[in-house]
Backbone as a printed PyTorch tensor [residue, N CA C, xyz], in Angstrom:
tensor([[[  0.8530,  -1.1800,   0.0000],
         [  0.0000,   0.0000,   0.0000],
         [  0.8890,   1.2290,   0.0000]],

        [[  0.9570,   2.0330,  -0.7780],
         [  0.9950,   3.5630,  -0.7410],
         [  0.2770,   4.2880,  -1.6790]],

        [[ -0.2690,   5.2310,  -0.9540],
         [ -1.1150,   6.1070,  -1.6630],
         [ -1.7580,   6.9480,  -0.8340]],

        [[ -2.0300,   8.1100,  -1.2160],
         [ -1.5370,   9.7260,  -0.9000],
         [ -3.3140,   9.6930,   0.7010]],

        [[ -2.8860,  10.1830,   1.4380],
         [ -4.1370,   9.9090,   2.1210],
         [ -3.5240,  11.3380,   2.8170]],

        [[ -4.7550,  11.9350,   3.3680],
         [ -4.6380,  13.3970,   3.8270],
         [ -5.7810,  13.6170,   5.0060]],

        [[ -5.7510,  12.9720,   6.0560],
         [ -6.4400,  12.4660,   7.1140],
         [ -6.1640,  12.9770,   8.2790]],

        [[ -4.5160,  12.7830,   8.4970],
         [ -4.0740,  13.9190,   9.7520],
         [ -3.7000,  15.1630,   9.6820]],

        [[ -3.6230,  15.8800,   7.9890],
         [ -3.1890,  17.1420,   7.8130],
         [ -1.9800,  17.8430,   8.4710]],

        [[ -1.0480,  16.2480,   8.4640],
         [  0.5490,  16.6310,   8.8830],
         [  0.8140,  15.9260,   7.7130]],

        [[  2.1370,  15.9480,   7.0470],
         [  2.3800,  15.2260,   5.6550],
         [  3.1560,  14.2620,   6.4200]],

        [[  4.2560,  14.0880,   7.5440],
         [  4.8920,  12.7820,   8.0450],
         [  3.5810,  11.7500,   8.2500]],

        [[  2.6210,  12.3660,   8.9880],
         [  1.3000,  11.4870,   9.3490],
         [  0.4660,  10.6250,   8.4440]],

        [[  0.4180,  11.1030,   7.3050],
         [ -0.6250,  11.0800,   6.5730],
         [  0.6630,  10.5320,   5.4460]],

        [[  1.6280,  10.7020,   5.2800],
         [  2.4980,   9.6940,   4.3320],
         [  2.5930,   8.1360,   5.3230]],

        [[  2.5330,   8.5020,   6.7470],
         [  2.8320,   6.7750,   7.1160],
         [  1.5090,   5.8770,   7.0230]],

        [[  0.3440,   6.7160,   7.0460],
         [ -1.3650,   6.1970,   6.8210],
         [ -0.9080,   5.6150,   5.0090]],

        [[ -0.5750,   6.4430,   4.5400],
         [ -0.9420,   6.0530,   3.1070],
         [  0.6930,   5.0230,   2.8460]],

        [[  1.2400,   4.3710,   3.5190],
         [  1.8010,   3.5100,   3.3620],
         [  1.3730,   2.3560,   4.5000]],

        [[  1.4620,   2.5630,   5.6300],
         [  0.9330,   1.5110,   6.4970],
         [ -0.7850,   0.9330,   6.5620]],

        [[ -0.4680,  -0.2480,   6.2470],
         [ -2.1470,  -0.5670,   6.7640],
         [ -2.5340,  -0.9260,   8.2230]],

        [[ -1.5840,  -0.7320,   9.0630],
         [ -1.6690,  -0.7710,  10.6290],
         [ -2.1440,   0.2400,  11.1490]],

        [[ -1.3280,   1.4350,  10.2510],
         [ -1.2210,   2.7730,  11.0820],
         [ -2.6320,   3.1290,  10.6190]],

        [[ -3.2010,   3.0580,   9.1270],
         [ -4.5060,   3.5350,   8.5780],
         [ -6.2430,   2.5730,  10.2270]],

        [[ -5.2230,   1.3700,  10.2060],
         [ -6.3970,   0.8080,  11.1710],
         [ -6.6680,   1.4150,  12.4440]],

        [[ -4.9890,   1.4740,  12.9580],
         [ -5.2840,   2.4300,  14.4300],
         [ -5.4740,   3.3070,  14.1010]],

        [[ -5.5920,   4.4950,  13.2950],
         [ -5.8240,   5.9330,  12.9710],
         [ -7.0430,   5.7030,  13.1650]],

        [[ -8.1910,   5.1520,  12.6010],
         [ -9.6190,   4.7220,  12.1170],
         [-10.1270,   4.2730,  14.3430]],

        [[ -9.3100,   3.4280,  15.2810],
         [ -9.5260,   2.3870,  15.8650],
         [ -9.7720,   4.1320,  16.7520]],

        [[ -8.3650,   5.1350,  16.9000],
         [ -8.2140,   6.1130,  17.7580],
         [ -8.9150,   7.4800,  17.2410]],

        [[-10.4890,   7.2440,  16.3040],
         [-10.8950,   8.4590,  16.2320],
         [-12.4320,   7.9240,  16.3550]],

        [[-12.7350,   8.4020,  17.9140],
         [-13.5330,   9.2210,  18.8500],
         [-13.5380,   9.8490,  19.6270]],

        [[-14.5780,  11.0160,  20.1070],
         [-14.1530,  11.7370,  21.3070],
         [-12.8660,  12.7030,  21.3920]],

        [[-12.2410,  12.7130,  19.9450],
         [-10.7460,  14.0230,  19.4870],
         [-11.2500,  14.1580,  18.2780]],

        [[-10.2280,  15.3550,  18.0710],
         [-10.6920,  15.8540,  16.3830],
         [-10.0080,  14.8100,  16.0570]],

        [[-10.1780,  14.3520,  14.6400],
         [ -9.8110,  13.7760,  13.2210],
         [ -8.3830,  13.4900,  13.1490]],

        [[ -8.1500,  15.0400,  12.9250],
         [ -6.4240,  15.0700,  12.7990],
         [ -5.6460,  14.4430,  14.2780]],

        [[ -6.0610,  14.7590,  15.0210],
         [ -5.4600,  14.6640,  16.2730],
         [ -5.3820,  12.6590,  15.9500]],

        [[ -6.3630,  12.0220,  15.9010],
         [ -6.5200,  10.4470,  15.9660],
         [ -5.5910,   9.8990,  14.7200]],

        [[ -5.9210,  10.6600,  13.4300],
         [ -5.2490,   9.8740,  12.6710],
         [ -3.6270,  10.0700,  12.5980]],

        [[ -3.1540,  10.9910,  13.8680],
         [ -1.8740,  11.5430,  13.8320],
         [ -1.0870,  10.7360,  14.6290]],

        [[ -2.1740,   9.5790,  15.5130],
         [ -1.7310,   9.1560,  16.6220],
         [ -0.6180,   7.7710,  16.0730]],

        [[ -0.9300,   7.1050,  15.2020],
         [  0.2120,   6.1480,  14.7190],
         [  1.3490,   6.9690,  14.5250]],

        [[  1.4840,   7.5870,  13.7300],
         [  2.8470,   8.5560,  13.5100],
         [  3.7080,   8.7660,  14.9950]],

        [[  3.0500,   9.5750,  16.1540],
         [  3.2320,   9.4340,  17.3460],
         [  3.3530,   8.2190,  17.8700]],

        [[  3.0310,   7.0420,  17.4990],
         [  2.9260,   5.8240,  18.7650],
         [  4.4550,   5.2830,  17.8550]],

        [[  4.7270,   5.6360,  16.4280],
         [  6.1430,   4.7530,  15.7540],
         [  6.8860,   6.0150,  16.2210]],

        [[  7.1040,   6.8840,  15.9060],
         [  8.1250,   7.6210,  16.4380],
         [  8.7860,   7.4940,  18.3180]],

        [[  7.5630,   7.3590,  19.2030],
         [  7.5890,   6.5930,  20.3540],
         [  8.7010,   5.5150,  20.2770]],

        [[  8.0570,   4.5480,  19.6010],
         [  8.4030,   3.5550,  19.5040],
         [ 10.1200,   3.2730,  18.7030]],

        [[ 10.7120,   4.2790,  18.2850],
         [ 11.7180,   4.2740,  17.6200],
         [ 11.8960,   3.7310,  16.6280]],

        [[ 10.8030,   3.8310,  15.0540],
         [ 10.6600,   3.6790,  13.9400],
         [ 10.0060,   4.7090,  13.3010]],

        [[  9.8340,   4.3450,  12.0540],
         [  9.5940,   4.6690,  11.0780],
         [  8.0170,   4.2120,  10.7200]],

        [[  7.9400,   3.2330,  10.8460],
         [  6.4920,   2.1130,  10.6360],
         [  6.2560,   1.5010,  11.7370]],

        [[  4.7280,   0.8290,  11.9290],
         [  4.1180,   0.2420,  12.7440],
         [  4.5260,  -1.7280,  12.4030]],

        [[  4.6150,  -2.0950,  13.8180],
         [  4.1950,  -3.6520,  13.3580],
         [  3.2640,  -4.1930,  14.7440]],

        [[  2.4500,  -4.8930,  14.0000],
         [  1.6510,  -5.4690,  14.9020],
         [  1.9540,  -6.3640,  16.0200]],

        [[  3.0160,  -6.9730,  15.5240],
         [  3.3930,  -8.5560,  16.7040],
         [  4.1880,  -7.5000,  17.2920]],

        [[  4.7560,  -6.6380,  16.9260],
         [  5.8860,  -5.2760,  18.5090],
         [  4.7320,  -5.2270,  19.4090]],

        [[  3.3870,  -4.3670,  18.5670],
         [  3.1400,  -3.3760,  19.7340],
         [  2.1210,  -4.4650,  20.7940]],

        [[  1.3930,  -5.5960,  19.9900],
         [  0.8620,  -6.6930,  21.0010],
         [  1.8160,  -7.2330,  21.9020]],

        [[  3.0580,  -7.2830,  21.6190],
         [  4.1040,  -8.3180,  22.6670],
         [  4.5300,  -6.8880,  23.4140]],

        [[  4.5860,  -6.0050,  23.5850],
         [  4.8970,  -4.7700,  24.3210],
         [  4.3400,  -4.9790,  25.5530]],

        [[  5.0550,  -4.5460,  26.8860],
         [  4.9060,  -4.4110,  28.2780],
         [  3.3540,  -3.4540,  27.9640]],

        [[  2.3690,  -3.5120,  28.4160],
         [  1.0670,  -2.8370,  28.8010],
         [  1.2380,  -1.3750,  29.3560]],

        [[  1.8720,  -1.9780,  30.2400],
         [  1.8140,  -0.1760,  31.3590],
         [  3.0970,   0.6610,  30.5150]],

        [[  3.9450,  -0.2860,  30.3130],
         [  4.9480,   0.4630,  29.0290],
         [  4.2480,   1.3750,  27.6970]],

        [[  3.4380,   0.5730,  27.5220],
         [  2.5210,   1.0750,  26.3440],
         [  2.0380,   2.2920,  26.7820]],

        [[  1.3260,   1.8670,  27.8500],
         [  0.0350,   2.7070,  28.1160],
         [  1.1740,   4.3630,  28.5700]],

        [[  2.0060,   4.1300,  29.0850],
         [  2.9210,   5.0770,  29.2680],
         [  3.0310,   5.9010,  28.0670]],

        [[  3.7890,   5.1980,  27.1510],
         [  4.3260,   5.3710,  25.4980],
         [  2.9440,   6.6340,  25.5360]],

        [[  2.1190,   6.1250,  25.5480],
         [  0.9260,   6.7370,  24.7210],
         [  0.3860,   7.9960,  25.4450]],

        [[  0.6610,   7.6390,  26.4250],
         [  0.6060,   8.9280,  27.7170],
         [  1.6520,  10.0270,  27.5880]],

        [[  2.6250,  10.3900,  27.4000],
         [  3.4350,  10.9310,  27.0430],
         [  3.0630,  12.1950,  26.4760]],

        [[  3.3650,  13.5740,  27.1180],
         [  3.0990,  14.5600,  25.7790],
         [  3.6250,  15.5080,  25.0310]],

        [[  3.3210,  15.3610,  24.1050],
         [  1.2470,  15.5790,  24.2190],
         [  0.7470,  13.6130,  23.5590]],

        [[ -0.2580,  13.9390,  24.7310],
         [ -0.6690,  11.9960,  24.5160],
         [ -1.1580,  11.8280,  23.0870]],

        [[ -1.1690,  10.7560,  22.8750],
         [ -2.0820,  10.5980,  21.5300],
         [ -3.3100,  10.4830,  21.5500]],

        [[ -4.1450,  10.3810,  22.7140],
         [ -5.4490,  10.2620,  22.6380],
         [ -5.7470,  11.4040,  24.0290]],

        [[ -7.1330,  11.6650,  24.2210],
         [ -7.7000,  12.3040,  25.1290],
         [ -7.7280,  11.1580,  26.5260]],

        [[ -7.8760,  10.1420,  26.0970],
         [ -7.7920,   8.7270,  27.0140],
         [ -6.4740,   7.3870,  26.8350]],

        [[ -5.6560,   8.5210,  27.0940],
         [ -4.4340,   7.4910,  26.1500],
         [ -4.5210,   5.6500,  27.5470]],

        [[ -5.0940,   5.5520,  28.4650],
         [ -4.3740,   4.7270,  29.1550],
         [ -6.0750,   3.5590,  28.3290]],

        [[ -6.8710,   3.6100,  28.6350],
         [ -7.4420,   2.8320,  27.5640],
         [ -7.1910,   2.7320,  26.0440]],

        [[ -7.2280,   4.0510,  25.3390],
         [ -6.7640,   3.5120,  23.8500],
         [ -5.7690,   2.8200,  23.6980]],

        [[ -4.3550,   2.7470,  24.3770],
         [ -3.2150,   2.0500,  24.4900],
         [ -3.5630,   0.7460,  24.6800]],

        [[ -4.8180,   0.2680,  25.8480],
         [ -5.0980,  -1.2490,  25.7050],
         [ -6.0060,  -1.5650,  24.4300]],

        [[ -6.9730,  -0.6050,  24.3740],
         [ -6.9260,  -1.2260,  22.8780],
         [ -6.5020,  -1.4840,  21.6960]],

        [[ -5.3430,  -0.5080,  21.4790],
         [ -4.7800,  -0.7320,  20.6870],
         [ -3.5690,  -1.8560,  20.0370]],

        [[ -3.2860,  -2.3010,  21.5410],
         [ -2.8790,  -3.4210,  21.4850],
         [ -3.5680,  -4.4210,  21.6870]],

        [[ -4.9190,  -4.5910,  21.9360],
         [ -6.3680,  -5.9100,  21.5500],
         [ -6.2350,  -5.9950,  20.0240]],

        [[ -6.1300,  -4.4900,  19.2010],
         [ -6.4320,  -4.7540,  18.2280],
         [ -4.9620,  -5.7020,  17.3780]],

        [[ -3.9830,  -5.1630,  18.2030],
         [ -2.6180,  -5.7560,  17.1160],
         [ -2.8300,  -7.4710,  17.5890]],

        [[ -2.6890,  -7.8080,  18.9270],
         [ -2.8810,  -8.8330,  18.9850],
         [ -4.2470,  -9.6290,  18.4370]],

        [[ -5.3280,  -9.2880,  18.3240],
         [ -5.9660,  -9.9510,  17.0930],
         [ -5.3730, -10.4140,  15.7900]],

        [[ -4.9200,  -9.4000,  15.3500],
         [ -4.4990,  -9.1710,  13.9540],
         [ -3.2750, -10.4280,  13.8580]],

        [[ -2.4300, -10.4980,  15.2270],
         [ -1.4030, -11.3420,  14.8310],
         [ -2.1120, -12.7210,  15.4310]],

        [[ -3.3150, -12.9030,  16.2940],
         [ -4.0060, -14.6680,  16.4980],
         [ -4.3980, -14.6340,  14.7310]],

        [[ -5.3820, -13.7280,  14.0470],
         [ -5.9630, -14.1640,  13.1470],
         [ -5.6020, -13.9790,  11.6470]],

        [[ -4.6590, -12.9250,  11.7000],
         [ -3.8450, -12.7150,  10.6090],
         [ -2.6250, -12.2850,  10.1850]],

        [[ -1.8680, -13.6640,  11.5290],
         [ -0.7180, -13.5080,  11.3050],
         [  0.3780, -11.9350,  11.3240]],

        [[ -0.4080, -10.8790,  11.7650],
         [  0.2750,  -9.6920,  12.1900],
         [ -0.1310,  -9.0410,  11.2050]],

        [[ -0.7840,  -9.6650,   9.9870],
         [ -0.5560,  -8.6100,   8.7550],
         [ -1.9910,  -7.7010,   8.1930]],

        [[ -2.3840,  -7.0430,   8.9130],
         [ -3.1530,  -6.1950,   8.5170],
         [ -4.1730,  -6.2640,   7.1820]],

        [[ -3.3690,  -5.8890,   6.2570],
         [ -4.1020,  -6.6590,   4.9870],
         [ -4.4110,  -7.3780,   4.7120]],

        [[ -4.4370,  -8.3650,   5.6280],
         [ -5.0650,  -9.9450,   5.4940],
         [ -6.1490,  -9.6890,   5.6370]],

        [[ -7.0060,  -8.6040,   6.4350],
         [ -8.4890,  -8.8360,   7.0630],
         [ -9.1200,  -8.2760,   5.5010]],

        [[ -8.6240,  -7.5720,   4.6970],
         [ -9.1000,  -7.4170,   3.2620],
         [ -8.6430,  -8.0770,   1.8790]],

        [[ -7.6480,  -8.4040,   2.1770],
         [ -6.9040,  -9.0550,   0.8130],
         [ -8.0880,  -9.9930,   0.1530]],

        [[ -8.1550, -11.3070,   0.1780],
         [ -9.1540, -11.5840,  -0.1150],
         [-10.8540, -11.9230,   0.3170]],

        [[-11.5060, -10.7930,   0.8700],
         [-12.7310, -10.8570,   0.9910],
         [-13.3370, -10.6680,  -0.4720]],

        [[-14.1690, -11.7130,  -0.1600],
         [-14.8180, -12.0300,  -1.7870],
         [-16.3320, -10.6280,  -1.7260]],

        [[-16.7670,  -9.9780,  -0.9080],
         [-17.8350,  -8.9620,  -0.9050],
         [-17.6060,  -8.2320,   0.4050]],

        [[-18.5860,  -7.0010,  -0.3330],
         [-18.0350,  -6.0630,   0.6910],
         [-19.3030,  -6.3450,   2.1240]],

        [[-19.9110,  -7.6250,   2.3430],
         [-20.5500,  -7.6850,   3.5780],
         [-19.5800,  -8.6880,   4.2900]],

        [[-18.8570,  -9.7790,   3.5180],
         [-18.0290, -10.5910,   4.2770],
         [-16.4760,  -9.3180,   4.8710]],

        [[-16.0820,  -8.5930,   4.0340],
         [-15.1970,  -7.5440,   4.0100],
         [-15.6910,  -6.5110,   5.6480]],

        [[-16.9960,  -5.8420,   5.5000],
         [-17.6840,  -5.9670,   7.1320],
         [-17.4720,  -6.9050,   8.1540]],

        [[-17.7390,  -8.0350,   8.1530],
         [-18.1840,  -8.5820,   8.9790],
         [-16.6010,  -8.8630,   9.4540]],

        [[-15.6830,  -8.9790,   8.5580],
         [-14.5240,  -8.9400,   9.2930],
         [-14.0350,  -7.8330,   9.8210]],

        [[-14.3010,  -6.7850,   9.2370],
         [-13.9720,  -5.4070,  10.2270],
         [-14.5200,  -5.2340,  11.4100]],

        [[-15.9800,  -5.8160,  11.7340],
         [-17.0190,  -5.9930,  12.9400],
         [-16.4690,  -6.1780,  14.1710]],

        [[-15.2910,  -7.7230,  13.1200],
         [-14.7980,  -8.7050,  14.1390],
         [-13.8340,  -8.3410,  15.4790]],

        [[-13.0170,  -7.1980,  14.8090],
         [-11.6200,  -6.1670,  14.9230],
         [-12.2360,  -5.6780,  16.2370]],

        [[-11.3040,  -5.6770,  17.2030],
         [-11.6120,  -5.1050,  18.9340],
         [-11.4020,  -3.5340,  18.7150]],

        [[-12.5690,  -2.8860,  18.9670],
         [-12.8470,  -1.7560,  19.2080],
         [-13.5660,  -1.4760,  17.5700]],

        [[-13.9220,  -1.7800,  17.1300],
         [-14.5980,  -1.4870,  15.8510],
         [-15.9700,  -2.1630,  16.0050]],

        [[-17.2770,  -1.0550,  16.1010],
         [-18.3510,  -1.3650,  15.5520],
         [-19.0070,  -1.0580,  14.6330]],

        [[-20.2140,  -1.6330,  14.1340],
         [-20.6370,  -1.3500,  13.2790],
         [-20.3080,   0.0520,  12.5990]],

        [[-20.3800,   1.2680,  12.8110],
         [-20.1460,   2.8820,  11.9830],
         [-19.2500,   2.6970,  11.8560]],

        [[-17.9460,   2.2490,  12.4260],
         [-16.2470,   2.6040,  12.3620],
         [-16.3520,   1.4210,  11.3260]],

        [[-16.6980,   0.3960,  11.2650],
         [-16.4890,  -0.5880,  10.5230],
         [-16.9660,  -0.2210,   8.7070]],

        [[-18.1960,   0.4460,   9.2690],
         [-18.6050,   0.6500,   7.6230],
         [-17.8850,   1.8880,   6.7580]],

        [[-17.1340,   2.9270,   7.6520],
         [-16.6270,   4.0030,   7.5990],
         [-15.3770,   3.6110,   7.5230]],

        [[-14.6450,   2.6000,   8.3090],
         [-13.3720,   2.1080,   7.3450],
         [-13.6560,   1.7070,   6.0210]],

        [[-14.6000,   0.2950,   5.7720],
         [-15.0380,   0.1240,   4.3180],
         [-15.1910,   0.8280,   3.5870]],

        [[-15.4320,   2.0630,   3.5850],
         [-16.0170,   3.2670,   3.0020],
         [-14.3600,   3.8920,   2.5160]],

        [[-13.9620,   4.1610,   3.6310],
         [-12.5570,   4.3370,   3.6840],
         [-11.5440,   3.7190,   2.5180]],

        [[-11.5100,   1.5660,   2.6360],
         [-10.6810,   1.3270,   1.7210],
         [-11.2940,   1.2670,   0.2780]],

        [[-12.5530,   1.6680,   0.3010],
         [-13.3670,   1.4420,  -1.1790],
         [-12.7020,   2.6020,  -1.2780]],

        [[-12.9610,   4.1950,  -1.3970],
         [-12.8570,   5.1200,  -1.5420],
         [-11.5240,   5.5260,  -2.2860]],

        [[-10.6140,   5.4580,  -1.0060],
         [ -9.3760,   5.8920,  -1.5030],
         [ -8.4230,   5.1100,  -1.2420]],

        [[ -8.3250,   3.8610,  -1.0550],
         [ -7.1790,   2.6680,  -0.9470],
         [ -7.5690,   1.6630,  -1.7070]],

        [[ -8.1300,   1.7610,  -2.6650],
         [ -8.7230,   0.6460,  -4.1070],
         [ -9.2940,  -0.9300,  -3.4120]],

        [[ -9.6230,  -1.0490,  -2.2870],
         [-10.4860,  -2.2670,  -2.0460],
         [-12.0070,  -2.2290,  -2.1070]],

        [[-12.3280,  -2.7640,  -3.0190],
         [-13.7880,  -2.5350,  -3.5180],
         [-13.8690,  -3.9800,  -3.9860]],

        [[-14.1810,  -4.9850,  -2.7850],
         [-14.9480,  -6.2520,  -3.1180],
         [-16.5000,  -5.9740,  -3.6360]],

        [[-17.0080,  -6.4650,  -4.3970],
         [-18.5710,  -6.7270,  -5.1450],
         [-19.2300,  -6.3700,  -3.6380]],

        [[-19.8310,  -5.5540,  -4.1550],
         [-20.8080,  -4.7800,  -2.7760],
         [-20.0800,  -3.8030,  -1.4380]],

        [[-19.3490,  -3.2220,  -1.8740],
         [-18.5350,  -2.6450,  -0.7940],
         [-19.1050,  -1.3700,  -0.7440]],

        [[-20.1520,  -0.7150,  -1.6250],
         [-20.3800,   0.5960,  -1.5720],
         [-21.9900,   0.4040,  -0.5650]],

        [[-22.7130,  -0.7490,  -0.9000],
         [-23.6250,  -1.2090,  -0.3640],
         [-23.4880,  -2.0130,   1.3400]],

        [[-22.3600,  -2.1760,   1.7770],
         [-21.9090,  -2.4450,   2.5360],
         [-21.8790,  -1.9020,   3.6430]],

        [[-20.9760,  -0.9630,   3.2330],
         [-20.6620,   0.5970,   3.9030],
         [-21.9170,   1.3890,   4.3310]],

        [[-22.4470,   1.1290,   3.7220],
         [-24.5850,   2.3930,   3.9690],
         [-23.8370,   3.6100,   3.5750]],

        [[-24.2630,   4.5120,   3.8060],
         [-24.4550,   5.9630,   3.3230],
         [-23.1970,   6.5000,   3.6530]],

        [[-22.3470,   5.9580,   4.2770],
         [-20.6780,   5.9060,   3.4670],
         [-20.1160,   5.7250,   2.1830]],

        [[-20.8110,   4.7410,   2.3010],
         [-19.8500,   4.1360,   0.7220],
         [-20.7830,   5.1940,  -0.5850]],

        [[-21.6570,   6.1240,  -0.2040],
         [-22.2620,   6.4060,  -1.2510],
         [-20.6330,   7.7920,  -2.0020]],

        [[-21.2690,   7.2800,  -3.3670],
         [-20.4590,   8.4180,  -4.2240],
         [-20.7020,  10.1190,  -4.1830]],

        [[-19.2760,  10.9630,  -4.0290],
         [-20.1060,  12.2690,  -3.8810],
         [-20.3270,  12.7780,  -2.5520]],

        [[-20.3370,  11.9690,  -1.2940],
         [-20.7750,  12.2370,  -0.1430],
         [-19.6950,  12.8640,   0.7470]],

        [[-20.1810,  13.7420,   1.9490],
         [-18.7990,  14.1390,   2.3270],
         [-19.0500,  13.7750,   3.9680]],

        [[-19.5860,  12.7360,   4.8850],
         [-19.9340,  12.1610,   5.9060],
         [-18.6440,  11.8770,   7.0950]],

        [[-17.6600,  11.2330,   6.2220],
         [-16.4160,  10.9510,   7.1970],
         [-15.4400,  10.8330,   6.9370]],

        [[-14.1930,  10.7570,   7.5700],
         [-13.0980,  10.2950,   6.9500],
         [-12.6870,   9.8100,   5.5200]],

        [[-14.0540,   8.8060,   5.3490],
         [-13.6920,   8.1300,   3.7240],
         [-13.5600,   9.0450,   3.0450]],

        [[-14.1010,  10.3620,   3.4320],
         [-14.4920,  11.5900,   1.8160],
         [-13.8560,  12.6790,   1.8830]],

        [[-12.4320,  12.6510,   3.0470],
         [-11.5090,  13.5920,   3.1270],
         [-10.7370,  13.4390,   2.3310]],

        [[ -9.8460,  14.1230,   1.6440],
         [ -8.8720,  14.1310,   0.3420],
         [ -7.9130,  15.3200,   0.4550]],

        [[ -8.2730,  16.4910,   1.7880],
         [ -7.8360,  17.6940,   2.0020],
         [ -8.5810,  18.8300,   2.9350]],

        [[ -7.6140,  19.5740,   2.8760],
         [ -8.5320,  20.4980,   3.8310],
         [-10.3780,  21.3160,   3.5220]],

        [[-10.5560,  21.3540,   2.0540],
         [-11.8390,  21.2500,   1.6770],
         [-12.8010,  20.4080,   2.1630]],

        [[-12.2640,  19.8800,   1.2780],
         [-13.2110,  17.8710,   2.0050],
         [-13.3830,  18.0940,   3.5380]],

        [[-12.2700,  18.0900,   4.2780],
         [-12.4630,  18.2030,   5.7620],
         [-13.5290,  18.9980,   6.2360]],

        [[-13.5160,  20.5890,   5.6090],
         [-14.4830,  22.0000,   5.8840],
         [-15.5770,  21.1220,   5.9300]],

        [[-16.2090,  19.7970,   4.5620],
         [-17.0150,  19.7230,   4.0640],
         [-18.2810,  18.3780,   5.0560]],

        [[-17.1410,  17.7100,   5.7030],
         [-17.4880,  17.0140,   6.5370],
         [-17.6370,  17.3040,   7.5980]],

        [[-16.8330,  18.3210,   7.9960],
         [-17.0680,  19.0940,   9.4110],
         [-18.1960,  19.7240,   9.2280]],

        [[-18.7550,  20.2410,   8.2660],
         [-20.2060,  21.2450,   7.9430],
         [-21.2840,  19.7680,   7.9760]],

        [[-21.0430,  18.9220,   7.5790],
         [-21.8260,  17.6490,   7.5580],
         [-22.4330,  16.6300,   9.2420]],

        [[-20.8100,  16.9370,   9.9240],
         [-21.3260,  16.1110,  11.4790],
         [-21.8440,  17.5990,  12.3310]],

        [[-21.5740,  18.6960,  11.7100],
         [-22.3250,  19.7860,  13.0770],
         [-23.6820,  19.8200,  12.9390]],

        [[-24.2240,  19.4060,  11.2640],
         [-25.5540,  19.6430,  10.7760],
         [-25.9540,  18.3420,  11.4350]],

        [[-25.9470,  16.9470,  11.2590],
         [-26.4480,  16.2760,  12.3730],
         [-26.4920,  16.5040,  13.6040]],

        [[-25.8070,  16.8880,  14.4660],
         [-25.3490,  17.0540,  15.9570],
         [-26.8110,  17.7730,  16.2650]],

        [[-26.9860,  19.0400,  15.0040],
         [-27.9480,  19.8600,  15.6080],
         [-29.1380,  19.1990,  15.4630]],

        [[-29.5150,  18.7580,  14.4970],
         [-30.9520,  17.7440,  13.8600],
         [-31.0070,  16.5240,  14.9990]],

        [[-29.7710,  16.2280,  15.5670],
         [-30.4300,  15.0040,  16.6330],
         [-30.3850,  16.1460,  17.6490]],

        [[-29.9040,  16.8420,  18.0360],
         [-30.1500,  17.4210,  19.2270],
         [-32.0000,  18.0130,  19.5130]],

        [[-32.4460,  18.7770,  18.0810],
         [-33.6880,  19.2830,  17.6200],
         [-34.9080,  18.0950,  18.0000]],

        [[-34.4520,  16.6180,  17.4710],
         [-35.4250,  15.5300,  17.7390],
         [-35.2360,  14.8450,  18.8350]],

        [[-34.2030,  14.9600,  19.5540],
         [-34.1200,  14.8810,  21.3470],
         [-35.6480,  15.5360,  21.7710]],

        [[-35.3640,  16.9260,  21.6070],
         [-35.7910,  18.0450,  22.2120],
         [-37.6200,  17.9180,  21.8300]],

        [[-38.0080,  17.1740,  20.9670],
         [-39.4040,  17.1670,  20.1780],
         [-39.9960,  15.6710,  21.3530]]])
């Protein structure tokens, strides 16, 4: 994988997303509850930590815990909750290395549709359903994985044209465009709370 992704709106950040498929998963795993940039910036931060260049999965699962959780604590932390995201983030590597051998791209390489392509993202610790269809959305979009049904998969992610999440950032436009997109919900559920 490389290819140009513009997600953390740092170019070190967003060149190791568009080469790593680890760093693109935890970027995706560490954005809730922080802005955007801040989550997808956080791999860049957890390898530089870590004294690399790139992420690997079987490091950061076999890593001391409170070491981790430290690593990640550090600042400025990588998360708003770095001492939980740190355990999950290593649930998620150690999955990846029980079920696919450490390698990230295994959970997409060959999914034959984009609902089996779900259901393995589902599977992924700390990914539910929205993060799951919003990654899909994600590798259909702009990382060329588009198993037969991946736009249908995704729901109103995967649609073409849309500017909803992450999948439909490409730059700081796109970003304006999605940020104008989650405040206009925020207010419409807040409005039907209130009814």
């Amino acid at each position: 994988m490389d290819v140009r992704i513009r997600l953390a709106q740092r170019p070190e950040a967003d060149a190791l997303l568009g080469r790593s498929t680890l760093a693109a998963l935890i970027g995706m795993l560490l954005d809730q509850q922080i802005p955007m940039e801040w989550a997808f910036s956080g791999p860049y931060t957890i390898a530089e930590r870590l004294g690399g260049d790139d992420l690997d999965a079987q490091e950061i699962a076999a890593y001391d815990p409170e070491a981790f959780a430290a690593l990640l604590s550090e600042k400025p932390a990588v998360h708003r909750y770095p001492g939980s995201m740190a355990k999950r983030v290593q649930q998620l590597c150690q999955y990846l290395v029980d079920h696919y051998d450490g390698d990230p791209a295994a959970v997409w390489r060959d999914a034959g549709t984009g609902k089996e392509l779900l259901e393995r993202l589902n599977a992924l610790p700390g990914f539910g359903k929205q993060k799951s269809q919003i990654f899909l959305a994600l590798l259909g979009k702009q990382l060329g994985v588009a198993p037969e049904g991946w736009r249908e998969a995704a729901g109103a992610y995967g649609e073409a044209g849309s500017y909803r999440s992450v999948a439909d950032i490409t730059g700081p436009e796109s970003l304006d465009k999605v940020r104008a997109y989650k405040q206009e919900a925020k207010r419409a559920a807040k409005a039907a709370a209130k009814k």
